[in-house]
PDB file of N, CA, C, O and CB in Angstrom:
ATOM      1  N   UNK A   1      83.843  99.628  98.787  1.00  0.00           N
ATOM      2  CA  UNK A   1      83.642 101.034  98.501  1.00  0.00           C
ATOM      3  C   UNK A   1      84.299 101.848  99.613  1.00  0.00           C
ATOM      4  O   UNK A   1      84.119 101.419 100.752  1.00  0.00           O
ATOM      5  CB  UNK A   1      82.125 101.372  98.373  1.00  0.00           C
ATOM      6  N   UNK A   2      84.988 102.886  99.476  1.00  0.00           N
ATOM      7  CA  UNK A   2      85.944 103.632 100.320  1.00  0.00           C
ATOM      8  C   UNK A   2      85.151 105.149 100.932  1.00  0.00           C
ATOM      9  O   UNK A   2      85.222 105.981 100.027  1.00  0.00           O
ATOM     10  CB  UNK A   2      87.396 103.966  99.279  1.00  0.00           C
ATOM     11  N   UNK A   3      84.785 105.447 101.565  1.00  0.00           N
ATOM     12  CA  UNK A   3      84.635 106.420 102.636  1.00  0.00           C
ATOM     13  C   UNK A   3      84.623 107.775 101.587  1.00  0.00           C
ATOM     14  O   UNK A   3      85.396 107.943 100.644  1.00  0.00           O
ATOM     15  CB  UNK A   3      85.995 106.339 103.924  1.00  0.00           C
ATOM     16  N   UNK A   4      83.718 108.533 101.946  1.00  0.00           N
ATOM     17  CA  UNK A   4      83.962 109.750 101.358  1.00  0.00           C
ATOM     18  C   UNK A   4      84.827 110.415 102.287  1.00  0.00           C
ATOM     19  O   UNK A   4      84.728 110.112 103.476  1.00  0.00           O
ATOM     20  CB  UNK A   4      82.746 110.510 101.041  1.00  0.00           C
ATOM     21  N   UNK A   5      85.938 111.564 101.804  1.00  0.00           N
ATOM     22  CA  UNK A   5      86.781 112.051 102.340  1.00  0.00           C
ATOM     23  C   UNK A   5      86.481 113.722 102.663  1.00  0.00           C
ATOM     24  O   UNK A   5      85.999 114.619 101.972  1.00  0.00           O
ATOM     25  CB  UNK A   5      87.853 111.676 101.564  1.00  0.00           C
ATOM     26  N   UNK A   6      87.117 113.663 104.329  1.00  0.00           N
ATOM     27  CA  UNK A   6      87.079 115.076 104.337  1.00  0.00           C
ATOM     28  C   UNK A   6      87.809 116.402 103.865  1.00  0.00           C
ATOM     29  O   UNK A   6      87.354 117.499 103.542  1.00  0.00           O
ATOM     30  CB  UNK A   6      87.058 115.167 105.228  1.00  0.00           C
ATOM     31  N   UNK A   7      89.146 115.896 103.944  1.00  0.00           N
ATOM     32  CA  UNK A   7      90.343 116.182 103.347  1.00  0.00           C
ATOM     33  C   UNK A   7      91.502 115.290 102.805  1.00  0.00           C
ATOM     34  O   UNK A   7      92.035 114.424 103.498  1.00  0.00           O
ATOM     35  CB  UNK A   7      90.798 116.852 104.117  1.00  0.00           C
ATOM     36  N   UNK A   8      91.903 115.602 101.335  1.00  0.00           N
ATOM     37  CA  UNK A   8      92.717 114.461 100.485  1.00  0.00           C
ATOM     38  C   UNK A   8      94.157 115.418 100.415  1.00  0.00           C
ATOM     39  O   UNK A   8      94.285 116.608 100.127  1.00  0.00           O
ATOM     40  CB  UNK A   8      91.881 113.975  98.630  1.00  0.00           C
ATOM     41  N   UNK A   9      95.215 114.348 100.816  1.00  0.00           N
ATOM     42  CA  UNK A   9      96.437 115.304 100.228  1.00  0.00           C
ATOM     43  C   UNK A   9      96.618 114.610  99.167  1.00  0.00           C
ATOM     44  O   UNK A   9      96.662 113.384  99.265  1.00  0.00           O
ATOM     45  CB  UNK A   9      97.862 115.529 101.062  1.00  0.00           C
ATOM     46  N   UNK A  10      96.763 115.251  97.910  1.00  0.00           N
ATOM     47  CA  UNK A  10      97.313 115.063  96.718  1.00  0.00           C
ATOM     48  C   UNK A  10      98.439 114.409  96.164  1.00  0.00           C
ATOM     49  O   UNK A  10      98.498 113.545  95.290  1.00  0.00           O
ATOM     50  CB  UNK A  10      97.409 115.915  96.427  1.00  0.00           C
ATOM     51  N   UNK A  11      99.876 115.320  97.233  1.00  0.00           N
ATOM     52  CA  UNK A  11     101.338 115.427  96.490  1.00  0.00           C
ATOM     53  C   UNK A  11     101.969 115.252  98.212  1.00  0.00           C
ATOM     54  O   UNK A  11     101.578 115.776  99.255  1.00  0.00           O
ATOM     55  CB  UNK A  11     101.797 117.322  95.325  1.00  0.00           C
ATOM     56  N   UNK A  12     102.893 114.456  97.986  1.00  0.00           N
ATOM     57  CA  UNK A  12     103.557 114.534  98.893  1.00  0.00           C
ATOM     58  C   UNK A  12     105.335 113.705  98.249  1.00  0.00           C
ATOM     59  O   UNK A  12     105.515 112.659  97.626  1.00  0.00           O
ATOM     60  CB  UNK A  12     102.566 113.838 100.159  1.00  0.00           C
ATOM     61  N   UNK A  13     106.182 114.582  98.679  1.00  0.00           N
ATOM     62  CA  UNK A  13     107.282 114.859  97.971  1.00  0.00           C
ATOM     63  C   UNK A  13     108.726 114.679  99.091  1.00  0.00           C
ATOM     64  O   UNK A  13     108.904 115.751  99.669  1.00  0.00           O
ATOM     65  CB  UNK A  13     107.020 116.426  97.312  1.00  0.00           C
ATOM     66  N   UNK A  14     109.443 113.934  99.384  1.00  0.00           N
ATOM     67  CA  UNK A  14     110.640 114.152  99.953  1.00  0.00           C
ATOM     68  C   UNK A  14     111.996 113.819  99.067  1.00  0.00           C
ATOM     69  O   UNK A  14     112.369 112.716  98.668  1.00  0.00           O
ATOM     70  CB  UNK A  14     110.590 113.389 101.159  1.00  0.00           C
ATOM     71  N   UNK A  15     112.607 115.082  98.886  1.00  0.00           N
ATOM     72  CA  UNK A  15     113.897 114.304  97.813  1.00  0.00           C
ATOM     73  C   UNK A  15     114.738 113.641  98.640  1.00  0.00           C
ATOM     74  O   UNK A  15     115.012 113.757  99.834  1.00  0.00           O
ATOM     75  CB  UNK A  15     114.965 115.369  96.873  1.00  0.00           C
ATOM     76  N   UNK A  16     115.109 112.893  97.731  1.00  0.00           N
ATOM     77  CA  UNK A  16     116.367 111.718  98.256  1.00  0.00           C
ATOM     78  C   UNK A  16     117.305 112.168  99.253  1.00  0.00           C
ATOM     79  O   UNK A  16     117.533 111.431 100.212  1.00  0.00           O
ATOM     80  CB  UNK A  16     117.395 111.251  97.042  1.00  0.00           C
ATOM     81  N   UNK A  17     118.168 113.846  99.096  1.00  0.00           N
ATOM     82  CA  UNK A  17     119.377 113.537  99.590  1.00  0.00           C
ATOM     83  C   UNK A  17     118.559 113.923 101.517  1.00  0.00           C
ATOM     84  O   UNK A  17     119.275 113.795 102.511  1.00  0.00           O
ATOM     85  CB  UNK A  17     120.965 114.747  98.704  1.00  0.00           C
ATOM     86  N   UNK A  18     116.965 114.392 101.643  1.00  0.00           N
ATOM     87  CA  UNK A  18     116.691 114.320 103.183  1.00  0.00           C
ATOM     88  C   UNK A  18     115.797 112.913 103.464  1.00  0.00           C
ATOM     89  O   UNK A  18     115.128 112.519 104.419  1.00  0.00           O
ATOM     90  CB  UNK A  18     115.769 115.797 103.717  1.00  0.00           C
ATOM     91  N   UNK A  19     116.109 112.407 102.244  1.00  0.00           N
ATOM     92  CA  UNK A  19     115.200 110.936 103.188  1.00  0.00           C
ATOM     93  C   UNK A  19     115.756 110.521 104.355  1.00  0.00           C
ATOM     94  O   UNK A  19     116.774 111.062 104.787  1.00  0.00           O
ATOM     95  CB  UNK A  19     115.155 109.402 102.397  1.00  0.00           C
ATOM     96  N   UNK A  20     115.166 109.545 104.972  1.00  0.00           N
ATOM     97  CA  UNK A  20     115.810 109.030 106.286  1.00  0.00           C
ATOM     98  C   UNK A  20     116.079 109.624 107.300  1.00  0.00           C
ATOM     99  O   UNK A  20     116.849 109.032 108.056  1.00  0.00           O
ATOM    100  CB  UNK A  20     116.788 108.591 106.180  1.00  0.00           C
ATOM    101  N   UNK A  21     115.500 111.208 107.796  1.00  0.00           N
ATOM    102  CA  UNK A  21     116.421 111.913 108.735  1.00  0.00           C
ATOM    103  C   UNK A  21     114.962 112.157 109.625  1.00  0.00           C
ATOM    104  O   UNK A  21     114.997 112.889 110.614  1.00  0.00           O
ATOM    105  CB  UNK A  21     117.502 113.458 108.058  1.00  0.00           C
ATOM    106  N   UNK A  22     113.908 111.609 109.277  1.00  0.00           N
ATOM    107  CA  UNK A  22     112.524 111.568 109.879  1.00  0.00           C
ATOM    108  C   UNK A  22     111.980 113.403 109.627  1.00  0.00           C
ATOM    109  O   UNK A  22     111.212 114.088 110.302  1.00  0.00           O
ATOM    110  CB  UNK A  22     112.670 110.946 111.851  1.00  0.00           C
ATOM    111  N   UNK A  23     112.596 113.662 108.647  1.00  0.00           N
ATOM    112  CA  UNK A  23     112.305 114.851 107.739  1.00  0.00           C
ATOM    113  C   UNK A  23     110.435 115.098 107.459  1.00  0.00           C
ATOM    114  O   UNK A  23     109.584 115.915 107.809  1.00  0.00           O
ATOM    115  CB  UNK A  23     113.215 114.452 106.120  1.00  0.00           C
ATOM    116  N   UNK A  24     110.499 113.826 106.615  1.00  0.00           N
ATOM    117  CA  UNK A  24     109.128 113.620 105.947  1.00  0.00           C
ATOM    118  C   UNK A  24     107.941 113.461 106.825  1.00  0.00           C
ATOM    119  O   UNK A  24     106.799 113.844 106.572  1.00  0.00           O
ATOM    120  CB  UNK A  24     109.157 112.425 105.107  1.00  0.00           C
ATOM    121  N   UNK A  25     108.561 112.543 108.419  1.00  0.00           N
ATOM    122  CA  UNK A  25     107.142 111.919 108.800  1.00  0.00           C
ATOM    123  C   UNK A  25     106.467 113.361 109.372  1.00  0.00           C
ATOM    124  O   UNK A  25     105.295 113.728 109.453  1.00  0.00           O
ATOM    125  CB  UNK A  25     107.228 110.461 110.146  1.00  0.00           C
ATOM    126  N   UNK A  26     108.185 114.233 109.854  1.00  0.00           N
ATOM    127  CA  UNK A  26     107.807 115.421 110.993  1.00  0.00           C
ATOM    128  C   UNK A  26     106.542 116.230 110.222  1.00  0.00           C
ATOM    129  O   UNK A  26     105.417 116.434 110.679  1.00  0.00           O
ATOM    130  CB  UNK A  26     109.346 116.668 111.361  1.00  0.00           C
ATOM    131  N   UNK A  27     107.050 116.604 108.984  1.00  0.00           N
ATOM    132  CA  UNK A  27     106.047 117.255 107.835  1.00  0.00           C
ATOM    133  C   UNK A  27     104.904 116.339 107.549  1.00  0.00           C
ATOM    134  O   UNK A  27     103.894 116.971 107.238  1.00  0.00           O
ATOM    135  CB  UNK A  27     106.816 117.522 106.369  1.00  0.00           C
ATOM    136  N   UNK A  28     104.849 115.875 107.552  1.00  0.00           N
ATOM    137  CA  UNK A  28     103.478 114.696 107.214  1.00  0.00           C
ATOM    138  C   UNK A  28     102.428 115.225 108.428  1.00  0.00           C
ATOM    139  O   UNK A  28     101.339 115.772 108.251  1.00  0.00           O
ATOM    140  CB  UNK A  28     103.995 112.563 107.509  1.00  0.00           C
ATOM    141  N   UNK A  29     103.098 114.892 109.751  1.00  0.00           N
ATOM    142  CA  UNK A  29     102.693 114.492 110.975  1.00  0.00           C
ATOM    143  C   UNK A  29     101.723 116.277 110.704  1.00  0.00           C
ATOM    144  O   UNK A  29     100.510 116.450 110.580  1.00  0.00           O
ATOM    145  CB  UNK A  29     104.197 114.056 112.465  1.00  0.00           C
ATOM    146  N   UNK A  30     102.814 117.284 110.693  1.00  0.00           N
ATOM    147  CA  UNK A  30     102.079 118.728 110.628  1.00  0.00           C
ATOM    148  C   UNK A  30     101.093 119.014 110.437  1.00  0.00           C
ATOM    149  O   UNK A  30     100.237 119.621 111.081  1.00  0.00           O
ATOM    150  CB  UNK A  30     102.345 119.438 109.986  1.00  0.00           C
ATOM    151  N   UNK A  31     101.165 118.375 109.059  1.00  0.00           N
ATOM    152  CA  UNK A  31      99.880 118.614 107.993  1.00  0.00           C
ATOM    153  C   UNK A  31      98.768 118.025 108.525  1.00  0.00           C
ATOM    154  O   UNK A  31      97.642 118.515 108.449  1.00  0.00           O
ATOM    155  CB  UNK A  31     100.043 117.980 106.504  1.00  0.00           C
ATOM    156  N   UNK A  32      99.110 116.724 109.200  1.00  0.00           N
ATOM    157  CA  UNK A  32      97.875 116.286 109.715  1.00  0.00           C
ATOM    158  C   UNK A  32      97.207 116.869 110.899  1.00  0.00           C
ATOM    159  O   UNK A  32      96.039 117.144 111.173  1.00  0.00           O
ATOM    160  CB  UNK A  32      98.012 115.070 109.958  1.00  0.00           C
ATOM    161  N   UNK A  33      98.261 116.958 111.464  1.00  0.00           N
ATOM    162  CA  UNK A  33      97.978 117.192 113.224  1.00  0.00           C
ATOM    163  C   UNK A  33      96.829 118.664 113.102  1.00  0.00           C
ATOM    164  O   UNK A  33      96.950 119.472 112.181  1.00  0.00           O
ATOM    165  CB  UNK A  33      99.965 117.727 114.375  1.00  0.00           C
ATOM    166  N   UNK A  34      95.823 118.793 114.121  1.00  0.00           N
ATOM    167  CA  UNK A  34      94.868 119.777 114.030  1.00  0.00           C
ATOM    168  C   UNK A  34      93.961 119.860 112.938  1.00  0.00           C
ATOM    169  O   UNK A  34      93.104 120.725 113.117  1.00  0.00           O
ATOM    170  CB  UNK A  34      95.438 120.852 114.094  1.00  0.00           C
ATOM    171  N   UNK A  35      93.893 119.381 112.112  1.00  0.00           N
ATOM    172  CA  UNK A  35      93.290 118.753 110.952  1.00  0.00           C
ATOM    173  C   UNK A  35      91.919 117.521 111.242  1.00  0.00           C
ATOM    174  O   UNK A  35      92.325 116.390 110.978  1.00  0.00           O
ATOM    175  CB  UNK A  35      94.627 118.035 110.204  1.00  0.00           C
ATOM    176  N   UNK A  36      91.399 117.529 111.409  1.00  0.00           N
ATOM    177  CA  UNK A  36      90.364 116.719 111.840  1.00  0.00           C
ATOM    178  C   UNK A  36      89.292 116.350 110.953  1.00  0.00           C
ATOM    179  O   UNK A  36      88.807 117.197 110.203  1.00  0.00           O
ATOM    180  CB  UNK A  36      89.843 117.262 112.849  1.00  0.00           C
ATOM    181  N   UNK A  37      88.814 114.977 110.974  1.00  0.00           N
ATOM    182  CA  UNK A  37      88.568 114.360 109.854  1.00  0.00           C
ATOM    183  C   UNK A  37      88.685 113.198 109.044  1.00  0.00           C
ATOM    184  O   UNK A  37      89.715 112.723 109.521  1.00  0.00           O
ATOM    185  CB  UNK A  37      88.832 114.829 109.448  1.00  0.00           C
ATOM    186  N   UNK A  38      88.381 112.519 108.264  1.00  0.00           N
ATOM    187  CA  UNK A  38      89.105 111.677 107.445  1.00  0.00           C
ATOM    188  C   UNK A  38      89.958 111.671 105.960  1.00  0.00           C
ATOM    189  O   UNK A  38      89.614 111.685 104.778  1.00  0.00           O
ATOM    190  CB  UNK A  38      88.329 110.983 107.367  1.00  0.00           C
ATOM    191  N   UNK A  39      90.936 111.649 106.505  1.00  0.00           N
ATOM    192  CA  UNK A  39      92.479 111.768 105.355  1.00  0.00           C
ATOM    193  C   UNK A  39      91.685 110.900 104.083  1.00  0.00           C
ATOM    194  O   UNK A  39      90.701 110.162 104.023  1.00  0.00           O
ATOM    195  CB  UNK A  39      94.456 110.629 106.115  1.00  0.00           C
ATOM    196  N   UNK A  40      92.817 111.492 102.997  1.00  0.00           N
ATOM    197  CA  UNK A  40      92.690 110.214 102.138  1.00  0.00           C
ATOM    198  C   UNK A  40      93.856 110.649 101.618  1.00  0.00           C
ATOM    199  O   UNK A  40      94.315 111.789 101.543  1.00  0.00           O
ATOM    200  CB  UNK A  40      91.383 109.875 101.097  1.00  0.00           C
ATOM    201  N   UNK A  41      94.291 109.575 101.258  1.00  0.00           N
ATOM    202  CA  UNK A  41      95.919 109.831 100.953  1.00  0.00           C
ATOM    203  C   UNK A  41      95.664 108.619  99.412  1.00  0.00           C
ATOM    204  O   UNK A  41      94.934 107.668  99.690  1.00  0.00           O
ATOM    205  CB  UNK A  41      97.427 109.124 102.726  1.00  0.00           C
ATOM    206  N   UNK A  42      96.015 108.634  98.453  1.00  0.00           N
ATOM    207  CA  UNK A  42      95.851 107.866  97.624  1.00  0.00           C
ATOM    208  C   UNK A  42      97.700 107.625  97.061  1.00  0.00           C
ATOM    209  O   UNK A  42      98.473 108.548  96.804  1.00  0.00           O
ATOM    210  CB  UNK A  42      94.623 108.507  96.608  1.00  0.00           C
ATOM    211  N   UNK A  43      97.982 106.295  97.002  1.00  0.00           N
ATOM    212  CA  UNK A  43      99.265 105.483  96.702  1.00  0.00           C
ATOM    213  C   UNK A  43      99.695 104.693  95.200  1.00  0.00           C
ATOM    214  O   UNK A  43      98.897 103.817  94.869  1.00  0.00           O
ATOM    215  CB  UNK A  43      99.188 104.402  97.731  1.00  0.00           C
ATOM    216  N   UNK A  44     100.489 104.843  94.571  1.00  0.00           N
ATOM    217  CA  UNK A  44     100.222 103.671  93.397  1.00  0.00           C
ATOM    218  C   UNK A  44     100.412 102.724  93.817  1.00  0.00           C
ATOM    219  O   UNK A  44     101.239 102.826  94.722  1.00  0.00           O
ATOM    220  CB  UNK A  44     100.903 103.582  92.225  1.00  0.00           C
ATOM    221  N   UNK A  45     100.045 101.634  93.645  1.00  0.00           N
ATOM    222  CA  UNK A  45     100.350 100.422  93.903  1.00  0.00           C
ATOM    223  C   UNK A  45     101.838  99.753  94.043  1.00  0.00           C
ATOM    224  O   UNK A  45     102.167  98.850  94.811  1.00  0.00           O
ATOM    225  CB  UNK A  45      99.716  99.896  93.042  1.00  0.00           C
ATOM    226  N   UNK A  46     102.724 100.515  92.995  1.00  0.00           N
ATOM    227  CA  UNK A  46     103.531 100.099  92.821  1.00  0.00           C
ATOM    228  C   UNK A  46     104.743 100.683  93.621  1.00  0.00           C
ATOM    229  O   UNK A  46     105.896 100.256  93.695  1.00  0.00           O
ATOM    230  CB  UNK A  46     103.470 100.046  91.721  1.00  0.00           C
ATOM    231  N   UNK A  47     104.054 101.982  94.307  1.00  0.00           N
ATOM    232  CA  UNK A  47     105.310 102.912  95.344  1.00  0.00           C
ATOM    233  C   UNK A  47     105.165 102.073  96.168  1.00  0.00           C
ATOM    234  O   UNK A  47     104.348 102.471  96.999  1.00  0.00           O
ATOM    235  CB  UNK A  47     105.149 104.586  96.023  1.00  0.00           C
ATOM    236  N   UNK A  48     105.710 100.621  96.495  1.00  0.00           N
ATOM    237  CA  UNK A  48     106.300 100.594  97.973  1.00  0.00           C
ATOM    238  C   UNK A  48     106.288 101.100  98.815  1.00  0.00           C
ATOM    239  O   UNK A  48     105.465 101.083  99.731  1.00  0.00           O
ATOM    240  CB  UNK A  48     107.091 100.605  98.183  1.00  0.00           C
ATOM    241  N   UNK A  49     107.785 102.021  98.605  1.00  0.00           N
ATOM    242  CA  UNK A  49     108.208 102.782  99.858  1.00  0.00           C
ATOM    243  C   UNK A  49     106.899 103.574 100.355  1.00  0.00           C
ATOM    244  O   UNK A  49     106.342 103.398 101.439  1.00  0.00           O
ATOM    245  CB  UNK A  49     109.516 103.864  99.525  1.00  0.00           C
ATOM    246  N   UNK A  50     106.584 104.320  99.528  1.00  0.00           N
ATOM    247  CA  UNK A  50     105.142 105.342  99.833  1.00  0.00           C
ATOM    248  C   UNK A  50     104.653 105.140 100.720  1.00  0.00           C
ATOM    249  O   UNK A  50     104.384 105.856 101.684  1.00  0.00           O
ATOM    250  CB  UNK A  50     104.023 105.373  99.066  1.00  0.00           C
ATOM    251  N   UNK A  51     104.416 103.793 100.437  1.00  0.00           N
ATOM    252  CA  UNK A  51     103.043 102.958 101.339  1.00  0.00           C
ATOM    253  C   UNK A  51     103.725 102.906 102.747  1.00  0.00           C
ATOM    254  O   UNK A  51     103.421 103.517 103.771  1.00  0.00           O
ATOM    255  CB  UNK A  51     102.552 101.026 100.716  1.00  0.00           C
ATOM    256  N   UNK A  52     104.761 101.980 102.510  1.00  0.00           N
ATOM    257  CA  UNK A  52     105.492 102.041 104.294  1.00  0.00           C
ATOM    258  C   UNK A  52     105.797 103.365 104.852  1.00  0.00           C
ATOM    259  O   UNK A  52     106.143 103.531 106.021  1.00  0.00           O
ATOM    260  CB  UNK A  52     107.098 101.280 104.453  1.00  0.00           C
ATOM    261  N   UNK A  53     105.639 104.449 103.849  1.00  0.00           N
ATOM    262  CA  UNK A  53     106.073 105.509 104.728  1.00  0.00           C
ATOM    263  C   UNK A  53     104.814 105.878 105.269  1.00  0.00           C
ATOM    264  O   UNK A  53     104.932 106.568 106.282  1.00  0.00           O
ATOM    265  CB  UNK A  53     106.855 106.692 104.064  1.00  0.00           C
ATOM    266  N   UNK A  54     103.364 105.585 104.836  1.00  0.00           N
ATOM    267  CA  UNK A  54     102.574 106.503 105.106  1.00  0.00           C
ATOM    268  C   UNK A  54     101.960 105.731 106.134  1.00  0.00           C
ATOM    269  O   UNK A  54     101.156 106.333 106.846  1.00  0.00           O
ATOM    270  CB  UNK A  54     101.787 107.065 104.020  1.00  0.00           C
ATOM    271  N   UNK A  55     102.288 103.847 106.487  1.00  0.00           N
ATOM    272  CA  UNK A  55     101.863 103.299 107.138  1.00  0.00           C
ATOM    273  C   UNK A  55     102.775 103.483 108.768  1.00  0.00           C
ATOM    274  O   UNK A  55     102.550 102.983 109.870  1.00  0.00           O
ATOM    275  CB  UNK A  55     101.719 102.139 106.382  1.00  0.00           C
ATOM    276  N   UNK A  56     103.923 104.492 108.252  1.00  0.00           N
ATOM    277  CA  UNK A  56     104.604 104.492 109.259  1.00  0.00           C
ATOM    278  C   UNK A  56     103.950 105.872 110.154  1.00  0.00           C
ATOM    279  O   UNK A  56     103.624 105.577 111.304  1.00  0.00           O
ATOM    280  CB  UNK A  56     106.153 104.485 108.800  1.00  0.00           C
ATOM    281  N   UNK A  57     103.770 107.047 109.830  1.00  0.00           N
ATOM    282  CA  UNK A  57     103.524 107.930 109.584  1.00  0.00           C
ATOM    283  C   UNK A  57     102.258 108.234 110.126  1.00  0.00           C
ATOM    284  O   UNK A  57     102.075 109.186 110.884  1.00  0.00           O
ATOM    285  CB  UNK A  57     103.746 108.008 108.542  1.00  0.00           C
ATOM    286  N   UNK A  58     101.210 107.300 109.687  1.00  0.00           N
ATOM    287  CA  UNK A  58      99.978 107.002 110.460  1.00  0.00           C
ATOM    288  C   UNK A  58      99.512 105.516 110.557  1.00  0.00           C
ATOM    289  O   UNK A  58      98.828 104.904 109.737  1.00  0.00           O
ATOM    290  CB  UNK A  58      98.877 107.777 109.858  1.00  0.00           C
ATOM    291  N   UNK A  59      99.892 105.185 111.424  1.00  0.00           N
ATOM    292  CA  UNK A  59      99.664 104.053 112.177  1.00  0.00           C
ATOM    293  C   UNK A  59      98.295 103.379 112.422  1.00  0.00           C
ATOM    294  O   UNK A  59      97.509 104.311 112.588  1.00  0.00           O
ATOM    295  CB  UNK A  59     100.140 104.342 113.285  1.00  0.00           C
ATOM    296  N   UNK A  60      97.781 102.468 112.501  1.00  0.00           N
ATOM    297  CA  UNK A  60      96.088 101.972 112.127  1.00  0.00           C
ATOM    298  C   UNK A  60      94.838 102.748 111.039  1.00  0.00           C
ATOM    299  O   UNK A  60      93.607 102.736 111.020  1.00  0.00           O
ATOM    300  CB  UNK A  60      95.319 102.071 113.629  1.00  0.00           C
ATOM    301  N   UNK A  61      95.879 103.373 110.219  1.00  0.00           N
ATOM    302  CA  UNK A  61      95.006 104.122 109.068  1.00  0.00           C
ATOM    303  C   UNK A  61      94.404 102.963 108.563  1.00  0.00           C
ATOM    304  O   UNK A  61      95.032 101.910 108.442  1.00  0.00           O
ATOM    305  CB  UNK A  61      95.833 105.027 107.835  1.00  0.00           C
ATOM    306  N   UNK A  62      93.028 103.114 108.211  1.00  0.00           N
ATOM    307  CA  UNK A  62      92.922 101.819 106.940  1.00  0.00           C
ATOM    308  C   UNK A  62      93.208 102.083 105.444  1.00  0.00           C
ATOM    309  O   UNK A  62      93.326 103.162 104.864  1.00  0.00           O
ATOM    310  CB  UNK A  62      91.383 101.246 106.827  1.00  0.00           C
ATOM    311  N   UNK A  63      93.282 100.921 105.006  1.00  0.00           N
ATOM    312  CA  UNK A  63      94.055 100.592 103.689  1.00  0.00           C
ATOM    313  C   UNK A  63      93.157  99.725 103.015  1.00  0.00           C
ATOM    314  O   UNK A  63      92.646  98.688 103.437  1.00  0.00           O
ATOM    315  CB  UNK A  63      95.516  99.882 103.867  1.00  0.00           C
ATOM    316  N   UNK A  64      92.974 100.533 101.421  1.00  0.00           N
ATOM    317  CA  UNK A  64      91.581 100.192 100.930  1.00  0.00           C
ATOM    318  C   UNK A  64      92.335  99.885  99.475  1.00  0.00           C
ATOM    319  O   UNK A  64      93.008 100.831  99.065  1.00  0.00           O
ATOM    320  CB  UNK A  64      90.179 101.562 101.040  1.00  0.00           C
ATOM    321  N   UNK A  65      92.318  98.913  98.795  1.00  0.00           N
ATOM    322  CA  UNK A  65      93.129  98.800  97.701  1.00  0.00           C
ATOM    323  C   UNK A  65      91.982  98.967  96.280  1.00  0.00           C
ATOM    324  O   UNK A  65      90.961  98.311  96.077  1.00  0.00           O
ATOM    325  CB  UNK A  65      94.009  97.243  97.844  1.00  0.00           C
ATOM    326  N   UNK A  66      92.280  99.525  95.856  1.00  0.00           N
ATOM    327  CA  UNK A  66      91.495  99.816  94.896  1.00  0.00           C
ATOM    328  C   UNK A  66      92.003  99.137  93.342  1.00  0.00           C
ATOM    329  O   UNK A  66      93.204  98.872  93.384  1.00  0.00           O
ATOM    330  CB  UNK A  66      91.417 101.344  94.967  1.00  0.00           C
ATOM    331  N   UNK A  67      91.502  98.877  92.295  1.00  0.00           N
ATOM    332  CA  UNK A  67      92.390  98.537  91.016  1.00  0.00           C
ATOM    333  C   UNK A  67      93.336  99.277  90.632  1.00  0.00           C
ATOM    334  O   UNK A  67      94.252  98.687  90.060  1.00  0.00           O
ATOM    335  CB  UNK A  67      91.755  98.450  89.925  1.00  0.00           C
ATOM    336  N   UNK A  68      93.449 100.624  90.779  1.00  0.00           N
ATOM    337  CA  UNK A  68      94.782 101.488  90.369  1.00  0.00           C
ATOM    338  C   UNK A  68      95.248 101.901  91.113  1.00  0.00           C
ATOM    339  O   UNK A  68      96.054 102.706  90.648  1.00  0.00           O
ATOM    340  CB  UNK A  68      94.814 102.446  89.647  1.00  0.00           C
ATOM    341  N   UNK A  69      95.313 101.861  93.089  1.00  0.00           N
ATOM    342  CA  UNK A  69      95.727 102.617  93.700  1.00  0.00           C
ATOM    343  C   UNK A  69      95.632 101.588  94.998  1.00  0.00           C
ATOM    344  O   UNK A  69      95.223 100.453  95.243  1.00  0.00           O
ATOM    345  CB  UNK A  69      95.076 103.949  93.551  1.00  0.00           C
ATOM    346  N   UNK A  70      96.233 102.638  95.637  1.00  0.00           N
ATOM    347  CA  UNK A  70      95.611 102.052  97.058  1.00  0.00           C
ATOM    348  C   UNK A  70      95.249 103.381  98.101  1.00  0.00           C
ATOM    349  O   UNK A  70      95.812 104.475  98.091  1.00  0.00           O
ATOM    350  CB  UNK A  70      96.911 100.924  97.906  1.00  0.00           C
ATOM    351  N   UNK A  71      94.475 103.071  98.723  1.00  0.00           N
ATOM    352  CA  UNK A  71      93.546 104.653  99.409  1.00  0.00           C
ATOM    353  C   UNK A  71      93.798 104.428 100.974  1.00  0.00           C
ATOM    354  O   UNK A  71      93.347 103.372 101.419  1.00  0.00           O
ATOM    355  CB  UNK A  71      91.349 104.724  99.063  1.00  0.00           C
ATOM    356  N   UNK A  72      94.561 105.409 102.010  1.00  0.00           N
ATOM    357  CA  UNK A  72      94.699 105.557 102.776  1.00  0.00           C
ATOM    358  C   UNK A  72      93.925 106.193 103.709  1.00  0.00           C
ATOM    359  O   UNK A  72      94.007 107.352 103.301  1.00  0.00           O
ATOM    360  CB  UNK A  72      95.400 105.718 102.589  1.00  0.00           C
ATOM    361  N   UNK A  73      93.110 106.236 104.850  1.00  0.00           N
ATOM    362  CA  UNK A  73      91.835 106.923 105.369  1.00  0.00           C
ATOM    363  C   UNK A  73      93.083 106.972 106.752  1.00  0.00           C
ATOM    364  O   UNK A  73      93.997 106.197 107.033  1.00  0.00           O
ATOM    365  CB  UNK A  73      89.900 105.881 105.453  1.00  0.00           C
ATOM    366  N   UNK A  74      92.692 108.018 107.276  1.00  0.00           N
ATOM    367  CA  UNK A  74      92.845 108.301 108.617  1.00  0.00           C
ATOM    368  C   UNK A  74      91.971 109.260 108.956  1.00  0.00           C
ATOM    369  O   UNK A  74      91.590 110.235 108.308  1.00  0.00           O
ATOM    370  CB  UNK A  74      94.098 108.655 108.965  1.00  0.00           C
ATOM    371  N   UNK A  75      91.631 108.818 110.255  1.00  0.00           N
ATOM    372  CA  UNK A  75      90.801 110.300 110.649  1.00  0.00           C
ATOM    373  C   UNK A  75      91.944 110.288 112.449  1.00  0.00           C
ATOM    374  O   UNK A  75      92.505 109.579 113.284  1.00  0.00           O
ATOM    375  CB  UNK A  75      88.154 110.014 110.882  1.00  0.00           C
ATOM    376  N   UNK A  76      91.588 111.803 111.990  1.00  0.00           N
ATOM    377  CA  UNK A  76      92.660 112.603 113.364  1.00  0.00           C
ATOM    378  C   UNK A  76      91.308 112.997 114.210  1.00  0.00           C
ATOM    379  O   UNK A  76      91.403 113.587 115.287  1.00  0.00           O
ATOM    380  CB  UNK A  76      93.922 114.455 112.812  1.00  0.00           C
TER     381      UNK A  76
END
C-alpha cells in the first residue's frame, strides 16, 4: 500500500527536439525544490524512459509498483 500524498504532479511533458539538454531535470528539479512533502509522481509501466528520467531527477525516491502504474514518492 503506497503513502498518502502531499502533493501529486500529474503531467509532465518535454518535447523531443529539447530532450537531452538537462532542460527537463532543471524544470522538474523547480517544481520540486521548496515544495515540501511527499511527491507522487505516477509512471506507466511501460514509459521506460519516464521512469529513468524521474529516477534521475530524484534520486532515492521510492518506487512502488502498482498493477497499472508505478508510483514515485519523494519527500523534499
Amino acid at each position: 500500500m503506497a503513502p498518502e500524498a502531499d502533493l501529486i504532479l500529474a503531467e509532465f511533458f518535454v518535447a523531443r527536439p529539447y530532450r537531452g539538454r538537462g532542460l527537463g531535470r532543471e524544470a522538474a528539479q523547480a517544481v520540486v525544490a521548496g515544495r515540501g512533502g511527499l511527491w507522487q509522481l505516477r509512471v506507466l509501466p511501460a514509459n521506460e524512459p519516464a521512469l529513468a528520467f524521474w529516477r534521475r531527477v530524484l534520486p532515492g525516491a521510492e518506487v512502488v509498483e502498482l498493477p497499472d502504474d508505478v508510483v514515485l514518492w519523494h519527500r523534499t
